[in-house]
N, CA, C and O of each residue as an XYZ file, in Angstrom:
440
protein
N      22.196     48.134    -37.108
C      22.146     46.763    -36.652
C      23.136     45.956    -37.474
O      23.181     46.118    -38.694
N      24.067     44.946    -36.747
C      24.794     44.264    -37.407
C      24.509     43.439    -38.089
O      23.796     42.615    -37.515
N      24.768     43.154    -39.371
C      24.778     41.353    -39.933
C      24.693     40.193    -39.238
O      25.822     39.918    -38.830
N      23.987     39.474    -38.945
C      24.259     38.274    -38.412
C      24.387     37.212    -39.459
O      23.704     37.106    -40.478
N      25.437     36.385    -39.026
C      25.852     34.787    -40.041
C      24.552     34.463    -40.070
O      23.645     34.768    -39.295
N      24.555     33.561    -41.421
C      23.636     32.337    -41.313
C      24.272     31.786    -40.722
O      25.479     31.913    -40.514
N      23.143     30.686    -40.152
C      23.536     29.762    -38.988
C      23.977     28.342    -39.512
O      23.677     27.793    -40.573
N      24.599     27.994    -38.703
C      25.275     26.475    -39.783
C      24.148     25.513    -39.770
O      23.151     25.509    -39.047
N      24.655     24.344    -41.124
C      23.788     23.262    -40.948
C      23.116     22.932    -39.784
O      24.019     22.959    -38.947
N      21.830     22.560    -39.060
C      21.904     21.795    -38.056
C      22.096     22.515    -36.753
O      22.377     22.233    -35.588
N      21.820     23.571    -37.477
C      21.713     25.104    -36.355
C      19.952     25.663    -36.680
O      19.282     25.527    -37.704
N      19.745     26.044    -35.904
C      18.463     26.653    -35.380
C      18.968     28.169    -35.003
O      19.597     28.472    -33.989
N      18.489     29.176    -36.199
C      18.976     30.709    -35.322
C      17.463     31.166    -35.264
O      16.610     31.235    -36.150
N      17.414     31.552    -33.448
C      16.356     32.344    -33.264
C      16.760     33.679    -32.941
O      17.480     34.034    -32.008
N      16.061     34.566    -34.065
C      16.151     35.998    -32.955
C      15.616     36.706    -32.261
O      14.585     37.191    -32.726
N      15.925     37.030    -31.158
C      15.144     37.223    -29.452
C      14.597     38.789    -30.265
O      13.398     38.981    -30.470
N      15.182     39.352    -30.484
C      15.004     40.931    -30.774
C      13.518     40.928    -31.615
O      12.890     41.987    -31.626
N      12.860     39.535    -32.441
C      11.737     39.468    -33.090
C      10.791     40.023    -31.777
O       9.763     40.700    -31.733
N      11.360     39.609    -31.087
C      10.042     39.972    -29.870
C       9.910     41.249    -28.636
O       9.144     41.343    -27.677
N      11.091     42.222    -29.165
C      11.516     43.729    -29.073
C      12.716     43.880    -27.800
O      13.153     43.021    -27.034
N      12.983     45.096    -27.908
C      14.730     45.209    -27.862
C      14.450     45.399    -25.614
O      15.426     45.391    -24.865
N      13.585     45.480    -25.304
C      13.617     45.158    -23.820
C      12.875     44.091    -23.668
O      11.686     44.391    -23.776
N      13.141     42.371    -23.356
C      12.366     41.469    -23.562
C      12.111     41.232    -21.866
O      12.968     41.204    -20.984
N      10.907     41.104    -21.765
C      10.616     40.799    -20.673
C       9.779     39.873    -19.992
O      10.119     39.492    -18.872
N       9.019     39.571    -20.371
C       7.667     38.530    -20.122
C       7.629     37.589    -20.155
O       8.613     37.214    -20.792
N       6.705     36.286    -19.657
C       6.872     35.373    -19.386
C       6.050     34.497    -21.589
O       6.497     33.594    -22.296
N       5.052     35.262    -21.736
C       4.737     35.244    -22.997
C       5.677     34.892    -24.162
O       5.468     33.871    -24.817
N       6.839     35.818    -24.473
C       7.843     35.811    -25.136
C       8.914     34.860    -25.056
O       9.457     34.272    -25.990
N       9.206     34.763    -23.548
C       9.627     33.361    -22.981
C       9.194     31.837    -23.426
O      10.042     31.056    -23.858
N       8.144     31.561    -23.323
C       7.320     30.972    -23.603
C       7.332     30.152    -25.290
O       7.547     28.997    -25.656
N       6.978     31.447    -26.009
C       7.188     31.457    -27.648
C       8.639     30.683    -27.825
O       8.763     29.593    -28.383
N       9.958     31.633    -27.108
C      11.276     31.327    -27.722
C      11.489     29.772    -26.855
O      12.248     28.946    -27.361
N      10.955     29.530    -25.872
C      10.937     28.029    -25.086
C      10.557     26.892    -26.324
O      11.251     25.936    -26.669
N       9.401     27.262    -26.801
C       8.574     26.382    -27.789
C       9.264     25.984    -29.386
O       9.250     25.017    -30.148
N       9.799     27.233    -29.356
C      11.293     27.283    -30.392
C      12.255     26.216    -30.035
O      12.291     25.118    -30.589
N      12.948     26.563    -29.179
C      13.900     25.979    -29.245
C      13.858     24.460    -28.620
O      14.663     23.610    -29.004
N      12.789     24.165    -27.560
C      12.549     22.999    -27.823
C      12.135     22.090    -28.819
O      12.151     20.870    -28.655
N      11.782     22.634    -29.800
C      11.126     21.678    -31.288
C      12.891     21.240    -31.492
O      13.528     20.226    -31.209
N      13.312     22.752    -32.217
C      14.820     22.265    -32.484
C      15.405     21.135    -31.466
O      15.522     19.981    -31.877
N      15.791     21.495    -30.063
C      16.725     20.262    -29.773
C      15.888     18.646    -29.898
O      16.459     17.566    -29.746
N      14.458     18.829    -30.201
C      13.872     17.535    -29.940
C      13.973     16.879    -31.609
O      13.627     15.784    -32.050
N      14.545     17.968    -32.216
C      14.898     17.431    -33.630
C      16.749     17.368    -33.918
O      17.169     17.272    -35.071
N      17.609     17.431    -32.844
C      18.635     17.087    -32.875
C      19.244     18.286    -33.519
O      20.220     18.145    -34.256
N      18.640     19.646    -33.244
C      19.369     20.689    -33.606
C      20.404     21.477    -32.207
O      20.463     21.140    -31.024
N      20.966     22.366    -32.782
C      21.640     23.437    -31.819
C      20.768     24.633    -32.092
O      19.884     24.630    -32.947
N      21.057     25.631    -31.338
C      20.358     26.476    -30.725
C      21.190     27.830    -30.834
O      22.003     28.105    -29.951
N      20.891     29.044    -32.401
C      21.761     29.580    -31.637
C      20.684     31.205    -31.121
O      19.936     31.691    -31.969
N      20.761     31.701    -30.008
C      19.921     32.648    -29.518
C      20.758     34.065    -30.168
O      21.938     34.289    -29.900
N      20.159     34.700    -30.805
C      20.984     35.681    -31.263
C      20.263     37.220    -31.139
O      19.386     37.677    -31.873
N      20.996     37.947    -29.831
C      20.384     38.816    -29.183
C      20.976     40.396    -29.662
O      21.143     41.423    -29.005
N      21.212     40.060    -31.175
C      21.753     41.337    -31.650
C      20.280     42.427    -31.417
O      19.222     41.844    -31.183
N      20.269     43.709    -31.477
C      19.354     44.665    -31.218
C      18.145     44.216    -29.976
O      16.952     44.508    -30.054
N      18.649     43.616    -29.096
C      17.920     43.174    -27.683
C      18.702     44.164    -26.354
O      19.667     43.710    -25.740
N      18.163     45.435    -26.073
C      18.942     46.151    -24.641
C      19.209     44.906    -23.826
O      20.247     44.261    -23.678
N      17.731     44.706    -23.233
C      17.940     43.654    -21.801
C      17.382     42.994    -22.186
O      16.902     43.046    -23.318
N      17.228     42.063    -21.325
C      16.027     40.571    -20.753
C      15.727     40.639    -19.420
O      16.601     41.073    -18.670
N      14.584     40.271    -18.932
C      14.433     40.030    -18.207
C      14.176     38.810    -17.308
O      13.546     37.925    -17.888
N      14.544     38.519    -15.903
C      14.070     37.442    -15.225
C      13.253     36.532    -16.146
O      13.554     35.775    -17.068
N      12.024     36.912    -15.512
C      10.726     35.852    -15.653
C      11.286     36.032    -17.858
O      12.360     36.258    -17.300
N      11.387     36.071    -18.502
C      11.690     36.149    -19.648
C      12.891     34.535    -19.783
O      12.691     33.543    -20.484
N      13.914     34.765    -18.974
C      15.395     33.916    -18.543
C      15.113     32.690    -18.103
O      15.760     31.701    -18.449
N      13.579     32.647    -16.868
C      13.252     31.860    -16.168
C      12.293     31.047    -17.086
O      12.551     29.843    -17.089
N      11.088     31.485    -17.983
C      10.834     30.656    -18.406
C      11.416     29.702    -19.741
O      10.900     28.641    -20.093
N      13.030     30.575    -20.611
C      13.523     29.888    -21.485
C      14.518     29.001    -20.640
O      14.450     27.781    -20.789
N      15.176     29.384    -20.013
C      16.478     28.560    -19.223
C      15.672     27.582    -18.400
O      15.832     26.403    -18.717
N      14.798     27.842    -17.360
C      14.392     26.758    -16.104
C      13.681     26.050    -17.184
O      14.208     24.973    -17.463
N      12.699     26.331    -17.828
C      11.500     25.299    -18.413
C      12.542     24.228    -19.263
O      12.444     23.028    -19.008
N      13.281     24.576    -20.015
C      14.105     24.175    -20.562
C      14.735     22.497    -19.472
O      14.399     21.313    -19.457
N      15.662     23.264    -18.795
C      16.604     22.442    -17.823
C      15.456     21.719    -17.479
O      15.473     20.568    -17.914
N      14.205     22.115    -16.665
C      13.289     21.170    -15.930
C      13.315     19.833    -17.082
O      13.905     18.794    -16.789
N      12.591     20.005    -18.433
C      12.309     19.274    -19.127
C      13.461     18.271    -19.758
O      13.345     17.049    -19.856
N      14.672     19.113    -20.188
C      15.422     18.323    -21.141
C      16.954     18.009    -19.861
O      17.934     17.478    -20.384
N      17.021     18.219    -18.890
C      18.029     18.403    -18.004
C      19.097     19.342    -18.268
O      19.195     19.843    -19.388
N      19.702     19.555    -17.572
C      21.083     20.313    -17.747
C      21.919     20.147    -18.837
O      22.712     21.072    -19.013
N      21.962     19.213    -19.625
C      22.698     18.929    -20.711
C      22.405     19.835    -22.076
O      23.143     20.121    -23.018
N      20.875     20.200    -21.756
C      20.170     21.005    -22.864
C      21.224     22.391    -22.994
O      21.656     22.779    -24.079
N      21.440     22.837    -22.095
C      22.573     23.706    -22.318
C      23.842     23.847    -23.570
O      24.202     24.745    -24.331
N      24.220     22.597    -23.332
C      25.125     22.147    -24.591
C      24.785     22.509    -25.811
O      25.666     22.712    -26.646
N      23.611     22.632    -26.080
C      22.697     22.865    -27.383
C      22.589     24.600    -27.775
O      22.242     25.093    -28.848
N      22.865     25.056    -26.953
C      22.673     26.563    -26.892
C      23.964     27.257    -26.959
O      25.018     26.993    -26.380
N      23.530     28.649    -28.176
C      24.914     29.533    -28.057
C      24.026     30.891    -27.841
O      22.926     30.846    -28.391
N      24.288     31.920    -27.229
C      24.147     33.222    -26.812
C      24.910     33.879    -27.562
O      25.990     34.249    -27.100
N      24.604     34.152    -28.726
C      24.899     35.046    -29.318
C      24.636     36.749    -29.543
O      23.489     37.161    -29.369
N      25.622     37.630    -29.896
C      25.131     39.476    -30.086
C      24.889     39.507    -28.318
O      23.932     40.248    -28.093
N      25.242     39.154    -27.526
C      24.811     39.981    -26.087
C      25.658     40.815    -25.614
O      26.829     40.538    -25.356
N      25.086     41.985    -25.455
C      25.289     43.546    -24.527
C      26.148     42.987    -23.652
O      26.638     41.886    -23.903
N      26.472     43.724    -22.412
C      26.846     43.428    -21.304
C      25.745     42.980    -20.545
O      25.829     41.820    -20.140
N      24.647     43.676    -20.229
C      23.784     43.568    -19.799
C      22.667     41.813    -20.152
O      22.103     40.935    -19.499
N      22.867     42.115    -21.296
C      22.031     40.510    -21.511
C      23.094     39.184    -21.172
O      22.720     38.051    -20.869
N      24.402     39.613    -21.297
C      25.054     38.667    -20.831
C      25.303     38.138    -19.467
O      25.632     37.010    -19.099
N      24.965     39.698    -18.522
C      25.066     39.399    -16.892
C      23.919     39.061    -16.743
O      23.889     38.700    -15.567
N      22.592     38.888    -17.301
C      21.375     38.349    -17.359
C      21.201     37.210    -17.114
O      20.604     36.802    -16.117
N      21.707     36.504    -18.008
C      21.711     35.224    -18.592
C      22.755     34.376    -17.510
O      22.429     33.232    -17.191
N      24.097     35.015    -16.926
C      24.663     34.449    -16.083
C      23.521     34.723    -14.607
O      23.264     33.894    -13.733
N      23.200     35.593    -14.676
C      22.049     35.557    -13.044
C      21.228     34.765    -13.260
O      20.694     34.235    -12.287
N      20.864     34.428    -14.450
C      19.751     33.731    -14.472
C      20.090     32.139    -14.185
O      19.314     31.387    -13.597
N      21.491     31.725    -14.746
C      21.844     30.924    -14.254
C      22.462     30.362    -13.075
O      22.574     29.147    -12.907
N      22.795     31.085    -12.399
C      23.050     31.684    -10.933
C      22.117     30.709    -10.304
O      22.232     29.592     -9.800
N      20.744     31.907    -10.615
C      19.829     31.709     -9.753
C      18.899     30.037     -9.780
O      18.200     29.542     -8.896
N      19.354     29.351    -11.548
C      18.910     27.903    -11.343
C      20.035     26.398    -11.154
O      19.983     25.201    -11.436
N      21.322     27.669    -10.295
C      21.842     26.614     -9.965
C      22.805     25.522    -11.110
O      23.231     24.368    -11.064
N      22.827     26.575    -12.024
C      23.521     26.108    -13.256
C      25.226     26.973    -13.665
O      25.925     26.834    -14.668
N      25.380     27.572    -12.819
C      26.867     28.317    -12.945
C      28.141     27.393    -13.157
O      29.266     27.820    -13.418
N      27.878     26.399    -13.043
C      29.045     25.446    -13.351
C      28.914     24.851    -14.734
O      29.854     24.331    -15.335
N      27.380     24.991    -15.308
C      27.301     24.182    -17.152
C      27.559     25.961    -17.916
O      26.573     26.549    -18.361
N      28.634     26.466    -17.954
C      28.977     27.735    -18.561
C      28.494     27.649    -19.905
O      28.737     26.734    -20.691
N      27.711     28.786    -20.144
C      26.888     29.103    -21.902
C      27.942     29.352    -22.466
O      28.950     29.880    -21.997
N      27.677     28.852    -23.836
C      28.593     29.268    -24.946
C      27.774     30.719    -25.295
O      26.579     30.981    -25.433
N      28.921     31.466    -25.361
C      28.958     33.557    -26.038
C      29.423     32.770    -27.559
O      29.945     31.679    -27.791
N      29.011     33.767    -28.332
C      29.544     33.756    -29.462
C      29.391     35.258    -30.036
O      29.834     35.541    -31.149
């Protein structure tokens, strides 16, 4: 498993992989939702760091990305970096945005 940076000042690093390397559920979703909303409601960034994560799944995507957008709008995006993603978690994360209609607010990869 690689090193990951500390995260800068005023950065929030969560890592998805705390919650095992095929994430799927709406549960886990849920947890990392509750995360990262504290952070942006405290004027942080967001960075998701999916080093040792295979996949994600949907309902996993749907409840961090949609619950997210529903609540904080589309802008909440801005706040977020996708970091360590596979190929696979990265075409994830673009379907997932696909599918809420968000393909035009492009995630920051890092």
């Amino acid at each position: 498993m690689e090193e990951t940076a500390a995260p800068e000042f005023g950065m929030e690093l969560i890592r998805v992989s705390d919650h095992g390397r095929r994430v799927r559920g709406g549960t886990a979703g849920h947890k990392v939702h509750e995360q990262i909303d504290r952070a942006v409601r405290d004027g942080k960034e967001v960075r998701l760091d999916f080093d040792g994560v295979d996949s994600v799944g949907a309902t996993f995507l749907d409840e961090v990305l949609g619950t997210l957008v529903a609540r904080h709008d589309r802008i909440v995006l801005r706040s977020l970096v996708f970091a360590s993603c596979n190929t696979s978690v990265r075409a994830s994360i673009m379907s997932a945005l696909k599918s809420l209609r968000l393909v035009n607010d492009l995630p920051r990869f890092a």
